[in-house]
C-alpha positions in Angstrom: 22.7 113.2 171.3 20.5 110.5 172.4 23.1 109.0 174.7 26.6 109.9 176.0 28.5 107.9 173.2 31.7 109.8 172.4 31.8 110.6 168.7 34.1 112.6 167.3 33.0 115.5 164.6 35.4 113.8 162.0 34.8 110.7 161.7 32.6 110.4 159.2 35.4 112.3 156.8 38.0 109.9 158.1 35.4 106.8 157.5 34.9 107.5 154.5 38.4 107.9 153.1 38.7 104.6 154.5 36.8 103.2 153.2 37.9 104.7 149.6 41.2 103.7 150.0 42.8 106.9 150.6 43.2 106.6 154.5 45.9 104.7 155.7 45.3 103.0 159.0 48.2 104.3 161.8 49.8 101.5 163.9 48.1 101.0 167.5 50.2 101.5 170.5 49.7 99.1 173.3 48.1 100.4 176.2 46.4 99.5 179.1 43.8 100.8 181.8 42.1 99.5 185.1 38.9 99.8 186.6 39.3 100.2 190.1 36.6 99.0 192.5 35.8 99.4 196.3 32.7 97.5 197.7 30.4 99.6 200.0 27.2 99.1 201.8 25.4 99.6 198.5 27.3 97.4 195.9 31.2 98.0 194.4 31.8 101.4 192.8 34.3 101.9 190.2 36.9 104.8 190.3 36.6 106.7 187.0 38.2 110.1 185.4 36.8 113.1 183.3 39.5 113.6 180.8 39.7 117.3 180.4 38.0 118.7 177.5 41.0 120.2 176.1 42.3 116.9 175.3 42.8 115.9 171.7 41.7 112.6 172.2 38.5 111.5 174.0 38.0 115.0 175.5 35.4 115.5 178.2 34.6 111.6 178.6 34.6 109.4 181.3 37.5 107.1 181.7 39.6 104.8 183.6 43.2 105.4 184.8 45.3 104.0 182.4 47.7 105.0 179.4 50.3 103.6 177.1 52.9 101.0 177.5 56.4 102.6 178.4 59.0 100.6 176.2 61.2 100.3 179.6 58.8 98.4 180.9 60.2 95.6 178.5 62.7 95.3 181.1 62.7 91.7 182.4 64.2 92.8 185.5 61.1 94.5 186.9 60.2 92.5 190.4 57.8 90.1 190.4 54.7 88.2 192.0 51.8 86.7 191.0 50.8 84.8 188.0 54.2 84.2 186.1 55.3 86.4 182.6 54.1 82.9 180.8 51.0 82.8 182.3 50.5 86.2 181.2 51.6 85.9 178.1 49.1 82.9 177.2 46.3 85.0 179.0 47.0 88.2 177.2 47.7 86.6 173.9 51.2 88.3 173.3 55.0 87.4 174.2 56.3 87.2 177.8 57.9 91.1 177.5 55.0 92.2 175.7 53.1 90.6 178.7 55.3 92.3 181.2 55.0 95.6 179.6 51.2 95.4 179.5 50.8 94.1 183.7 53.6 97.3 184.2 51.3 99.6 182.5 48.2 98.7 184.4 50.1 99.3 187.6 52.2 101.8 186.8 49.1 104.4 185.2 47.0 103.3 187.8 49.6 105.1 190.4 50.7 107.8 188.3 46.9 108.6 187.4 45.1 107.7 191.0 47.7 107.7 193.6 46.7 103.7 194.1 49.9 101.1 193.8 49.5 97.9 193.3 52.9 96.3 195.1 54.1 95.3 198.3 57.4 94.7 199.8 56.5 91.1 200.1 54.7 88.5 197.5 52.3 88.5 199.7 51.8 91.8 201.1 50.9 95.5 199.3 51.7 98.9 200.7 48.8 100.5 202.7 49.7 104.6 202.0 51.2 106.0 199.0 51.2 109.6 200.4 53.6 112.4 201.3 56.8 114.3 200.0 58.7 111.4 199.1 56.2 109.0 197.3 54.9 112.3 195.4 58.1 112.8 194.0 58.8 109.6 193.0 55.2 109.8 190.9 56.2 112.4 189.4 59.1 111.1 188.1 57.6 108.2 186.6 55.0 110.7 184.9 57.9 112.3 183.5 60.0 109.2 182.4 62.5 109.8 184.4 62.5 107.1 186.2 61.8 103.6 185.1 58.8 101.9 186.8 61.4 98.9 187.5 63.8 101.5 189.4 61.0 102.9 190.9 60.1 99.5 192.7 64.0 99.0 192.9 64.2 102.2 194.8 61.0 101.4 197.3 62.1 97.6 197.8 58.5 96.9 195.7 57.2 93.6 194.3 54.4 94.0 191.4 51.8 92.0 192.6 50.0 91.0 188.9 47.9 88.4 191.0 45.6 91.4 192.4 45.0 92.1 188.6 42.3 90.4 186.4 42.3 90.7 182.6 38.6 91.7 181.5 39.1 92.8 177.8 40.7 94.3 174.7 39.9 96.9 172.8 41.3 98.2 169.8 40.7 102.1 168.4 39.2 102.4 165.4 41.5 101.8 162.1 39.9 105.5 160.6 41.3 107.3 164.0 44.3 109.5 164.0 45.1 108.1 167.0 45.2 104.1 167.8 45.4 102.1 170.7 45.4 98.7 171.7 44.1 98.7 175.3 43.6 96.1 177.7 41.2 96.4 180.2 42.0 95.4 183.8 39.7 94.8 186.7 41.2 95.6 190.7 40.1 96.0 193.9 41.5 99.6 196.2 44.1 97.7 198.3 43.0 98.5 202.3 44.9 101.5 203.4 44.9 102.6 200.6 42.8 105.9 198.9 42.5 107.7 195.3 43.0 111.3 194.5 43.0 112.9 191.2 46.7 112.7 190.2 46.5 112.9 186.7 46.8 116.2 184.8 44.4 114.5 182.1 41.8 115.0 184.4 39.5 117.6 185.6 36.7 115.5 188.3 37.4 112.2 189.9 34.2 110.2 190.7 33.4 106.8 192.8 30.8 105.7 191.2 27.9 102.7 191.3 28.6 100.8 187.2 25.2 101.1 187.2 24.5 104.9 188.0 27.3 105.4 185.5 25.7 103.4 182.5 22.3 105.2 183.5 23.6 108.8 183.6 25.2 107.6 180.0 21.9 106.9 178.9 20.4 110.1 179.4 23.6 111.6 178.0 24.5 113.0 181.1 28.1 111.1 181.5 30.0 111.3 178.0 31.9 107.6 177.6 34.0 105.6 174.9 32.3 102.3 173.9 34.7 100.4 175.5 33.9 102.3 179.0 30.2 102.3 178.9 30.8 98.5 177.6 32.7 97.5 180.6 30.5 99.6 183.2 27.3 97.4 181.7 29.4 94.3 182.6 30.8 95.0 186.0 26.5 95.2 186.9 26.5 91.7 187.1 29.2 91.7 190.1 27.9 92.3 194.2 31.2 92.4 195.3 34.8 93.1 194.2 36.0 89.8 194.5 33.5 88.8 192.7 34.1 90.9 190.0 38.0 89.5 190.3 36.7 85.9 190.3 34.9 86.5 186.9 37.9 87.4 185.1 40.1 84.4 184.3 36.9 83.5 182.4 36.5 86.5 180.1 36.9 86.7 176.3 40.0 88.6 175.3 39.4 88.3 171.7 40.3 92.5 170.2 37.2 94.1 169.7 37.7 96.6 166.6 35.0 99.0 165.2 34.2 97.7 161.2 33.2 100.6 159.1 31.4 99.7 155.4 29.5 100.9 152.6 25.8 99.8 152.6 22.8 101.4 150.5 24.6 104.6 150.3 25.3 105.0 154.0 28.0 104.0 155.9 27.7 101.3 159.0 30.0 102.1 161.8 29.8 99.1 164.4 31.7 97.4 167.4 31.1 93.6 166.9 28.9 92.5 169.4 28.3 95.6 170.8 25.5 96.3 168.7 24.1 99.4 171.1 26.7 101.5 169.1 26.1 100.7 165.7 25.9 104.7 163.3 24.6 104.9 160.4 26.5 107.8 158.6 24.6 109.4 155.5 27.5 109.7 153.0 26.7 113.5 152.8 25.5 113.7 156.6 25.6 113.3 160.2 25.6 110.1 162.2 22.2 108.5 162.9 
């Protein structure tokens, strides 16, 4: 493996029946995930995961926090700040409770997955600890579905704050995998007060990490990675500071980005359009190239 690109030992079996016509493409699932950022002496680092490599999907890569869209979070009684559900809407290209679902997911995996919540008990405020007996219960609930992310901020007199979330992009998985997502990719800063900890039974290692380290380390194949995480780690780069990071977000292209798989002189050409860095050429007898 030249790099850490993730690439799944079946693919090119489920490619090709795709592209055969005898693979029918599964329905994504609206998700969404958030790249969490602190500033420090040398540059913002990024909060990521390492999924555990018994996972069925994406095992042993390098993530984000993040997950699917619970269908509760529909609920249009879910308190509020920040941007309005129209705004979101419009900037997420869906309806207002799709909208609502997706800005609930970001917050709610982000706390289930890294202990980090992004509310407050004002508009204008945002809790400083999420630690001890009480809030870990409550966590666990959510991660159980036991309790609605809307009760939970019921029960804790909690405001989402959406305004200390920027949309960055979307990604769609593959139409040839078993398992589909439509994921929108959030950018954040670590509210002050405020610390990570690996809370996610997905996970194995918990890093802060330098976007540029990160892409490097992918590079030698050292850090295994999705395309859409090495993709986003190569963009944050650009960014000295978290807010800076936040400021460049309103502006960014939300258009899906969906992997295109087709015949051509007897291979077939697996590629993310324009990503071209992960571009396979796949033998129809052999191994990716």
């Amino acid at each position: 493996m030249a790099n850490g690109q993730w690439y799944p030992p079946e693919w090119p079996d489920r490619i090709r029946a795709l592209t055969d016509g005898t693979l029918t493409p599964v329905s994504p699932k609206r998700a969404a995930t958030v790249m969490l950022l602190r500033d420090t002496d040398a540059g913002p680092v990024v909060h990521m995961l390492r999924r555990r490599a018994s996972m069925a999907f994406a095992g042993g890569a390098y993530a984000y926090p993040g997950g699917g869209v619970d269908p509760r979070d529909d609920d249009l009684h879910v308190r509020w700040a920040g941007p309005t559900r129209a705004w979101w809407a419009d900037r997420l290209g869906v309806d207002e409770t799709a909208a609502q679902a997706i800005v609930c997911a970001a917050v709610r995996e982000t706390y289930e997955e890294a202990g980090v919540l992004l509310a407050g008990p004002t508009p204008d405020s945002v809790v400083g600890d999420t630690t001890g007996a009480e809030w870990e219960a409550d966590r666990a609930a959510l991660v159980d579905r036991e309790l609605s992310f809307a009760e939970f901020l019921d029960r804790r007199g909690l405001v989402l704050r959406s305004d200390l979330l920027g949309a960055w992009t979307r990604w769609i998985t593959p139409e040839f995998e078993a398992r589909r997502y439509d994921t929108w990719f959030f950018v954040a800063a670590l509210p002050e007060g405020q610390r990570t900890r690996n809370a996610s039974t997905e996970a194995d290692r918990t890093v802060w990490i330098r976007p540029g380290d990160a892409a490097a380390s992918y590079d030698k194949g050292e850090l295994l990675m999705m395309p859409p995480t090495i993709a986003t780690l190569r963009q944050l780069t650009s960014y000295g500071t978290a807010v800076e990071a936040l400021a460049a977000a309103p502006g960014r292209d939300l258009t899906p980005v969906l992997a295109r798989a087709r015949l051509e002189d007897g291979e077939i050409v697996l590629s993310w359009p324009g990503h071209d860095e992960f571009t396979k050429h796949i033998p129809t007898g052999g191994a990716p190239a």
